[in-house]
C-alpha positions, 0 to 999 in steps of 0.5 A, a space after each residue: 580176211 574178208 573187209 565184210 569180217 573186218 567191220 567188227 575187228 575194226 569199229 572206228 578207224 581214221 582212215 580207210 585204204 584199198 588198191 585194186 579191190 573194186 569199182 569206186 561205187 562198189 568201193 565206197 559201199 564196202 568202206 561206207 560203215 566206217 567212211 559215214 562214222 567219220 573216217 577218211 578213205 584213200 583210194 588209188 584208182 586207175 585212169 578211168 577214175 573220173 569216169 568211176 567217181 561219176 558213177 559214185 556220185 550217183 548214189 553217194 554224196 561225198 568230199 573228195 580231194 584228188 591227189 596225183 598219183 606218184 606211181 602211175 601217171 594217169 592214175 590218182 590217189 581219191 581223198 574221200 570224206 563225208 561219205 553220205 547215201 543220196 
């Protein structure tokens, strides 16, 4: 399934996930219906991820926890909360 179909299986989770789906810019607009009701993503992302949460802090104001990744060295695990559009 399409996360586009999901938005009206799924009104109002706690958290958020995806692994290799998109560009964090392109990430946090598919997930922003539920990350701006309250939920949390976690996203792991490669070793261009600050590069691509610069890239998101161009359209989008959020809280974001890094957790390093236990699967890839120079990978992290993206904790983003309080997900709002600038």
């Amino acid at each position: 399934m399409r996360i586009e179909q999901a938005y009206a299986l799924v009104e109002s989770p706690e958290i958020v996930t995806a692994r290799a789906l998109a560009s964090l810019p392109n990430l946090l607009e598919l997930a922003s219906p539920w990350l701006m009701n309250g939920a949390s993503g976690l996203f792991h992302k490669g070793r261009d991820y600050a590069s691509e949460i610069e890239e998101a802090r161009d359209a989008w104001y959020f809280d974001l926890v890094e957790h390093r990744s236990m699967v890839d060295r120079e990978g992290r695990i993206l904790e983003i909360r309080n997900l709002s559009a600038r």
